[in-house]
Structures are given as structure tokens and as C-alpha cells.
N, C-alpha and C positions, 0 to 999 in steps of 0.2 A: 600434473595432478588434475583430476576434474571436482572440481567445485562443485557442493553439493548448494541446487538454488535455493532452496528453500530458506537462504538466508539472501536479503534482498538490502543493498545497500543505498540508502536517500540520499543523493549528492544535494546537501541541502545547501549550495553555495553560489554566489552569488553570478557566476559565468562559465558557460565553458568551458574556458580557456582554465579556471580554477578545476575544474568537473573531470576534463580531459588531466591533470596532473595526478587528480587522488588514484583516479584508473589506473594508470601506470605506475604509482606505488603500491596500489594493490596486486598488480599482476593477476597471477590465473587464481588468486585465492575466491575469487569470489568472480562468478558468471552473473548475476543477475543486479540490476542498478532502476534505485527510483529518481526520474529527474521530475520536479515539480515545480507548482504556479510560480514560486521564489524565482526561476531561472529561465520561463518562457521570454521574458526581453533581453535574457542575455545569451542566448544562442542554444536555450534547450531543447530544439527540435532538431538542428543540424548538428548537435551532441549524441542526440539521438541514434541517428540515423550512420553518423560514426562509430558509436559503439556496435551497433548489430552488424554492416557492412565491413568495418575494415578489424574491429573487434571479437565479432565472434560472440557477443554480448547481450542476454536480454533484457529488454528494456518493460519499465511499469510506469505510464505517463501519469502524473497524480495531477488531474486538471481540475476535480471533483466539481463537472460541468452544472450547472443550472441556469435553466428558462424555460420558453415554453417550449413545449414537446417538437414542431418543426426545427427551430431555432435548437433543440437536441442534436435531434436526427441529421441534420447536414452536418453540425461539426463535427460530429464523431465519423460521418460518411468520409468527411477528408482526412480527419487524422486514420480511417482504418486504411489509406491507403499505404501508409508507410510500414504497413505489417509488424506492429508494435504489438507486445505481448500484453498487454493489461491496460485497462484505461479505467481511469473513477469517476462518476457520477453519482450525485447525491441521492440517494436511497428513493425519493418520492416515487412513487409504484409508476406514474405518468413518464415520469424523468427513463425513468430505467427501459419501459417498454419503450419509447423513442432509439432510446441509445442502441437498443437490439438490434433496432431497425435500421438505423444506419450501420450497427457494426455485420448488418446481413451478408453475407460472403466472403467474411474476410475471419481467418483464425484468433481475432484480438477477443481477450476476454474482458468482458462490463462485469466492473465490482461499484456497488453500492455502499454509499456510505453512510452508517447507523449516525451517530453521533461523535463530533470529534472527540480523540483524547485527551484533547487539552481542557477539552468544559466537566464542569462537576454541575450539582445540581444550582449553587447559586449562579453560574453563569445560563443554563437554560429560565430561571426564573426571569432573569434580567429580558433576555430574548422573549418570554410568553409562551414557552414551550411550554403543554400542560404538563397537571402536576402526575410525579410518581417516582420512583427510585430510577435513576439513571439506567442500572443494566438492565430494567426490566422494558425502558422505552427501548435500549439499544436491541435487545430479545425483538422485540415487537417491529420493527421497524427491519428488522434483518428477514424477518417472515414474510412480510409484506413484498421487499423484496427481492426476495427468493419466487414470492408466487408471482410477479410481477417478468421472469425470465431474466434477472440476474446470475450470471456464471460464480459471483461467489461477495462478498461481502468483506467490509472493514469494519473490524471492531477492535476494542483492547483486548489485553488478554484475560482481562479480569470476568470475560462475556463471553471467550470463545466454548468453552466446554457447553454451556445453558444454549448456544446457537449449532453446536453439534449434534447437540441434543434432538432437537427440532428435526422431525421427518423430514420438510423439503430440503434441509439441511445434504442429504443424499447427492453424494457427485458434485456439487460444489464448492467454493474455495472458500477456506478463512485465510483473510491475513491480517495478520496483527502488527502495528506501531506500536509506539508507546514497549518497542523493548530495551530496558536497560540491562547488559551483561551486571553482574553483581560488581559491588562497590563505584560504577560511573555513578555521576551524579541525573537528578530525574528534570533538571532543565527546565521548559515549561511544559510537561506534560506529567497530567495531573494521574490517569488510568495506567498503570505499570505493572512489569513483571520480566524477570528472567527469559532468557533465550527455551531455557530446557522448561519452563515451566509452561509458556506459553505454546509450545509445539504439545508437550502432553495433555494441557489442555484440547487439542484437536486442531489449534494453525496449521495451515498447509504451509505458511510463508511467515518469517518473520521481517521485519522493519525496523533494521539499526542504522543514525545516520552518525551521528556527533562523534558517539562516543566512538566510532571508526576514523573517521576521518580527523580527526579534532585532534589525536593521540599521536605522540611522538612517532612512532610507527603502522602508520594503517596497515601495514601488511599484518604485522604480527597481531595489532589489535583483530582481525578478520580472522585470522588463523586458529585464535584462543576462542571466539564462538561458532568456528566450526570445528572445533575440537569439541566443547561442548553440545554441540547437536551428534558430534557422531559417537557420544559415550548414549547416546538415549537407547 
């Protein structure tokens, strides 16, 4: 079977050697995997580079980089050597032009990160984020950048239709976390929606991790939302 990507699984677990097991219960159901900050000490780059090389696998690095713009630009310069399909940095229009710059000649695409899923508005308050409705900063904050030379942006999917919306929106990517298939439970993440809701919203890519992996059967649990992505 070929696995349709646009369903992206977060091996959100503690190693490797865990990461590499759900992969092989998954099998061919699902081509595309997010290894993030959770599992860089436990061998999430040489996971990495297993899943594309001996896998056949693409990969979506969730590092969501920040600092200053040099201190950008060289990490991403080493990670675009591993010809990795995606990598995140934090949305700041500075951040994102850096990250371009190091991802200069190499296929990897820089996705921008609006606002996590897991904050609502009293968690931005805590932090001194100014004030205003959440998807209206997340809208704002995706436009930025977009104009900034981001390949595509993370938001929930409660923001992705309002950021498709948006002209510069044009040719680049949504992807959305924060998706629960119907009846999982919503974890800690506060911004949610369905597989089919979120893609008609306008995601290019969706981001399930738990409720795959977490499930007596990840194969079948992967199987049952690309079932529903390909009734759309």
C-alpha cells in the first residue's frame, strides 16, 4: 500500500530504540513520522536518519529552534545536512529568515511556529504575551511568517481555514497538531479537532501521536485515520 503523508505521526516517546518499535508495528501504514525535542537525548537524529536511509521514511524534525539569528542559521545549516523533510522554528520573522538561510540549498522545509496547542489565552497572559484572542495572534503571527520566507507554518486546526485564507498563505504548508481521531481523549492539548476536520479546514498535514501509538494496535489505530482522510 502507499501511505497517503499527509497524516504525520509524532513518535512522542522517550528513545529510539522505543520509536524504532512503534515504526515496525506501524509498517507501510503510515510514510511520514515526527521525532521531536522529547527524544533528541535519546537517539532522535540517528532514528532519524534510520527511518529515511534503511526505511524509506519521511521525517519532520520538531526542534521549534530559538536564538539569535546566527546561532539560527548554523543549526539548521547542520541539521539541513541530513536531508530531513521539515524542521520547526519558532515563528519570529528574524528566526525564520535565519533558518532559510541556513536551510539554503538543501530540500528541508522551515515551518514556523504560531502559538503552541497546548496554551489557551490564560497561559499567554502568564507569559506577557499581548493581549487578544488566541487565533487572532495565531492568524497574525503565521502572516508574519509567511512574509518572513517560511515554507509553511504550525497552527491548530481551530486557525488553519483563517491562515488559508490569507494570500501569502499561497503554496505554502499548514500543519496541524492538536488532532484527536474522534472519541481519543484530548491529553494536554488544549486547541483540537478531527482528522477530516482539520485537513478541510485547509492542512496540508496532520499530527497524531498518542492516540497511534498509545493504542493496543497502532497499526490499525493509523489505518482507521487514513481511512478517514481518504473518505474526504
Amino acid at each position: 500500500m502507499t501511505a497517503d503523508d499527509r497524516l504525520i505521526v509524532a513518535l512522542d516517546v522517550p528513545n529510539a530504540i522505543e520509536g524504532l518499535k512503534v515504526v515496525e508495528q506501524i509498517g507501510d501504514a503510515v510514510s511520514f513520522y515526527k521525532i521531536g525535542l522529547g527524544m533528541l537525548t535519546g537517539g532522535g537524529l540517528a532514528l532519524a536518519m534510520e527511518l529515511k536511509d534503511d526505511h524509506n521514511k519521511k521525517i519532520f524534525l520538531d526542534m521549534k529552534l530559538f536564538d539569535i539569528g546566527q546561532t539560527v542559521e548554523n543549526a539548521v545549516r547542520g541539521l539541513a545536512q541530513f536531508d530531513l523533510d521539515f524542521l520547526t522554528v519558532h515563528g519570529d520573522p528574524y528566526v525564520v529568515k535565519a533558518a532559510k538561510e541556513g536551510a539554503s540549498g538543501s530540500n528541508m522545509k522551515i515551518l514556523g511556529v504560531t502559538i503552541l496547542t497546548s496554551l489557551d489565552r490564560g497561559d499567554l497572559d502568564g507569559a506577557l504575551i499581548k493581549d487578544g484572542a488566541v487565533d487572532d495572534l495565531v492568524v497574525e503571527r503565521a502572516g508574519r511568517a509567511f512574509d518572513a520566507g517560511a515554507d509553511g507554518i504550525i497552527c491548530s486546526p481551530q486557525e488553519a481555514a483563517r491562515i488559508r485564507a490569507l494570500p501569502e498563505s499561497a503554496g505554502r504548508l499548514i500543519v496541524t497538531p492538536g488532532v484527536r481521531p474522534t472519541g481519543s481523549a484530548t491529553d494536554d492539548q488544549k486547541r483540537i479537532a478531527t482528522p477530516a476536520s482539520a485537513i478541510s479546514a485547509g492542512a496540508n498535514h496532520i499530527v497524531v501521536g498518542r492516540p497511534i501509538w498509545r493504542a493496543p494496535d497502532p497499526r490499525a489505530a493509523a489505518q482507521a485515520v487514513q481511512a478517514e482522510l481518504s473518505a474526504l
